[in-house]
C-alpha positions in Angstrom: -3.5 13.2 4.9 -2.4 10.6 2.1 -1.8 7.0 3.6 0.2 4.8 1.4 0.8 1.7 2.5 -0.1 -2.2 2.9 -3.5 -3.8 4.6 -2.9 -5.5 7.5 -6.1 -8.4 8.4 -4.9 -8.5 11.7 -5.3 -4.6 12.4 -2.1 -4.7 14.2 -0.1 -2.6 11.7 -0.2 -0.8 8.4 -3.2 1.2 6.7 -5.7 0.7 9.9 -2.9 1.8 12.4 -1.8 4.7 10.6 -5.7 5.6 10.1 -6.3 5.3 13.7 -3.2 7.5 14.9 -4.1 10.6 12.5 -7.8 10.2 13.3 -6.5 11.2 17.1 -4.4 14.0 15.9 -8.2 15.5 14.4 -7.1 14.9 11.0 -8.8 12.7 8.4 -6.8 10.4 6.0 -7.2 9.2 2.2 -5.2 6.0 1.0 -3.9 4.3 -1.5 -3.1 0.7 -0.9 0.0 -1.0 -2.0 -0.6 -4.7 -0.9 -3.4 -6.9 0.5 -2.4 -9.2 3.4 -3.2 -11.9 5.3 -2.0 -12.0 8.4 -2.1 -12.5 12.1 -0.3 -11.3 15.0 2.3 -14.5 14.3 2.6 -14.8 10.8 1.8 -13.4 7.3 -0.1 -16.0 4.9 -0.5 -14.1 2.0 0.7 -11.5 0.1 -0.7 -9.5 -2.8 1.4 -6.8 -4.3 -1.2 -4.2 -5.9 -0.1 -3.4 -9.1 2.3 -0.4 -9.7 -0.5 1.6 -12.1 -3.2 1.1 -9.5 -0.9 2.5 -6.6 -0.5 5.9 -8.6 -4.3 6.3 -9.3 -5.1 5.9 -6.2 -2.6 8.1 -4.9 -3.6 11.2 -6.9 -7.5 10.0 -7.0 -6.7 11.0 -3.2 -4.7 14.2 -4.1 -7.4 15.6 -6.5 -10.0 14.8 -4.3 -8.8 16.3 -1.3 -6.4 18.8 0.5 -3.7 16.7 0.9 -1.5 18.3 3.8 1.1 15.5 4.0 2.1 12.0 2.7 2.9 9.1 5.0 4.5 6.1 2.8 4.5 2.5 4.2 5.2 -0.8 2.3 6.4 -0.4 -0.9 7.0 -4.0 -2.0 8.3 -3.9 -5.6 10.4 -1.5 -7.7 7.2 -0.8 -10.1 5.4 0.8 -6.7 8.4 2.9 -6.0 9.2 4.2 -9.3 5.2 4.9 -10.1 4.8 6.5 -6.6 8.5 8.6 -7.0 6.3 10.0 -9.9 3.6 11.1 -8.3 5.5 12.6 -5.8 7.3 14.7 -8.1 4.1 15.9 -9.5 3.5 17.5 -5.6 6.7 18.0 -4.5 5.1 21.2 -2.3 3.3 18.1 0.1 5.8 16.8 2.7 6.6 12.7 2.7 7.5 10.9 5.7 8.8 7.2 4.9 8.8 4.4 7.2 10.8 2.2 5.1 8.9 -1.5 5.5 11.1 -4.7 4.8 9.6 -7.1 7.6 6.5 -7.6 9.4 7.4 -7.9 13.2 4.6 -11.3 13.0 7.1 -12.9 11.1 7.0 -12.2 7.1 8.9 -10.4 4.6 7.3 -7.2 2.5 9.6 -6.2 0.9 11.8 -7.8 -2.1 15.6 -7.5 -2.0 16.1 -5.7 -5.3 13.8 -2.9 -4.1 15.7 -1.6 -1.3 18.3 0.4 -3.4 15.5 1.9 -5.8 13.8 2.9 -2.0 17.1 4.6 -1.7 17.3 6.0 -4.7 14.3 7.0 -6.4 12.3 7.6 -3.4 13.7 8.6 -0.1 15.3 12.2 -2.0 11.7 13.3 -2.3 11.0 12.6 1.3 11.3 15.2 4.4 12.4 12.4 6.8 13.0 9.1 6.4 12.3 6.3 10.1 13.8 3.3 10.2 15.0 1.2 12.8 18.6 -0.1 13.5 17.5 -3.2 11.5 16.7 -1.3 8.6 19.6 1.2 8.7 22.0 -1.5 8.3 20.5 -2.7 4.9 19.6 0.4 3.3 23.5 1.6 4.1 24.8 -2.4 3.2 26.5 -2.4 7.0 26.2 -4.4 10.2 23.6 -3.2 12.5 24.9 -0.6 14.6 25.4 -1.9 18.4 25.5 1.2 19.8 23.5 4.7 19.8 27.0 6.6 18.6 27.5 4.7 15.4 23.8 4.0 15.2 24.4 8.0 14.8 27.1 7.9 12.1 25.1 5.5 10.1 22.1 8.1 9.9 24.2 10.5 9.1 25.6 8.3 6.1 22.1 7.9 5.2 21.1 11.5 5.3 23.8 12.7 3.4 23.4 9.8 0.6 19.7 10.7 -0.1 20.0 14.2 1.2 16.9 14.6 3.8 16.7 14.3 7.5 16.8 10.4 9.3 15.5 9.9 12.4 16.9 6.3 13.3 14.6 4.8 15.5 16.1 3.0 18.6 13.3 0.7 19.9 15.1 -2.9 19.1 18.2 -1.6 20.5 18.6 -2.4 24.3 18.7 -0.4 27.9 16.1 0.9 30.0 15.2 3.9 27.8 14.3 4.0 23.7 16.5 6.8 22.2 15.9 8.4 18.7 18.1 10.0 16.6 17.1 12.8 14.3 20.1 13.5 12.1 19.9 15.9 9.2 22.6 17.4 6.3 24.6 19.7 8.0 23.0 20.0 11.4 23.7 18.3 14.8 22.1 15.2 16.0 19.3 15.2 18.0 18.2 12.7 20.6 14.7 11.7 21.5 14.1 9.9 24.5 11.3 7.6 25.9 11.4 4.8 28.7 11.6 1.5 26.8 8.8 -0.2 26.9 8.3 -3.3 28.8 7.2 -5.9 25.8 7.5 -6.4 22.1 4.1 -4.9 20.0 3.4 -4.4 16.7 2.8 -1.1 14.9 5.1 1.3 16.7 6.3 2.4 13.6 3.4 3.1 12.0 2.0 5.2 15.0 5.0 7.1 15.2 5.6 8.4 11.3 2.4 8.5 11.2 1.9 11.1 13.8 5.0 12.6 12.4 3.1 13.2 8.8 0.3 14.6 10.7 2.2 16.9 12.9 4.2 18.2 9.6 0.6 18.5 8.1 -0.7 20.8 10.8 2.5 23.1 9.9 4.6 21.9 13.1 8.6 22.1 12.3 10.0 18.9 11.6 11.5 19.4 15.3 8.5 19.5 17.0 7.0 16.6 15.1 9.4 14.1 16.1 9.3 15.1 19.7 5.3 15.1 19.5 5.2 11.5 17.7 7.9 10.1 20.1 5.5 10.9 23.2 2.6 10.3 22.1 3.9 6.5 20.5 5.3 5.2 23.5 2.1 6.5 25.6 -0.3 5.0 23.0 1.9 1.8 22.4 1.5 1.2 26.7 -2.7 -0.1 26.2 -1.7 -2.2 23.4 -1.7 -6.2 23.6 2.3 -7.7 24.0 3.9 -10.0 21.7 7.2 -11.5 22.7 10.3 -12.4 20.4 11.0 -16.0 20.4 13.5 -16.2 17.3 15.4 -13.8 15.7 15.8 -13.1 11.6 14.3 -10.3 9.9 17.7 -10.2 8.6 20.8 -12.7 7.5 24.1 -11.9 7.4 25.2 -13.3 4.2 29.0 -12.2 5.8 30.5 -11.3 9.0 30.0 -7.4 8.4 26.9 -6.9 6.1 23.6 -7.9 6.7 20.9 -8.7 3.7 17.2 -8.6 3.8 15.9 -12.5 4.2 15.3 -14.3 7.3 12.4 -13.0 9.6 11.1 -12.6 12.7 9.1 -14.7 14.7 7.1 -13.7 17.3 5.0 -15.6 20.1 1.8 -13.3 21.3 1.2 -13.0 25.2 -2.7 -13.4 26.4 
């Protein structure tokens, strides 16, 4: 396995969650690190965006050193990292790439900047086999209000799938009820639900546990299918040991109108002890 992604001091999220999830799945995982952060389980202090060259020699210092069975991508912060890591990608278009497309920390800081999200969409997320984000996230890589609702949280990843042609499983843990539903949508194929009780509390790095256990499924030659369904179960058992942090604001995004929202504003997150 191939881990590209941001360092997270904390060990909340990022590289050391997605290391920890694949290293339970029996696999063992190379990485290649696009930022250095500072952070706690309330707030980023610092950001370092590695830069763009040292991204792609890391990533295929990784490839030619190993047998690299499948790619999971993190935060990409800059349009440098995405185009040099597009590249690379091209180079090993055979090794299946699962994106969890980053633009907030849930402590509270952004990781992403604005101008990035539409080369994400464009340069990168064609060469991926699935691409995982949340409602949130949906909304501004599709330039639309967040969806309220699991049916046009449905059309929306459809949208998606068919604009950068791979399958979108639109994750459904900030939207509300008693149970967390993902949607797998993919060109020219039905929707599929995946279902999980919610859980009780806000934590951090659920996303990264759950593509991340996708890449290692797809790298053990499970169908994409069987993956999700896999990652989904073993997430929201995982995520139940894990310490709880509860919302106290809201803002990972602004709406800059009444229908669109922008990447901005951020989170902010008090932790329960």
């Amino acid at each position: 396995m191939l881990i590209v992604a941001g360092s997270d001091s904390s060990g909340g999220a990022g590289v050391t969650r997605d290391v920890e999830t694949i290293a339970t799945m029996g696999l063992r995982s190379s990485v290649a690190v696009t930022a250095v952060t500072a952070q706690t389980h309330l707030s980023v202090e610092w950001i370092e965006q590695m830069p763009p060259g040292i991204v792609a020699a890391q990533m295929r210092a990784a490839i030619a050193s190993n047998s690299v069975k499948a790619i999971k991508i993190g935060m990409l912060g800059t349009t440098g990292a995405i185009a040099e890591t597009a590249t690379v990608l091209r180079d090993h278009s055979d090794i299946p790439v699962v994106l969890d497309p980053v633009f907030a920390s849930s402590s509270g800081g952004a990781l992403i900047v604005e101008d990035a999200v539409a080369a994400l969409r464009r340069h990168l997320m064609p060469l991926c086999r699935i691409v995982t984000p949340n409602r949130l996230e949906l909304a501004v890589l599709i330039g639309s209000a967040t969806p309220p609702d699991e049916e046009r949280a449905c059309r929306k990843g459809e949208e998606l799938s068919k604009t950068v042609r791979t399958a979108v499983l639109v994750k459904g843990g900030h939207a509300r009820g008693s149970e967390a539903v993902d949607l797998l949508v993919q060109p020219d194929r039905p929707a599929l639900r995946f279902v999980a009780p919610r859980l009780p509390r806000k934590m951090r790095g659920t996303g990264c546990m759950l593509s991340s256990a996708i890449a290692a499924s797809l790298a053990l030659g499970v169908s994409l299918e069987e993956s999700v369904r896999n990652a989904k179960k073993r997430s929201s058992q995982g995520a139940n040991g894990w310490p709880s942090i509860s919302s106290v604001g809201f803002a990972v995004l602004y709406k800059d109108s009444e229908s669109h929202l922008s990447l901005g504003s951020l989170w902010f997150h008090t932790a329960r002890r």
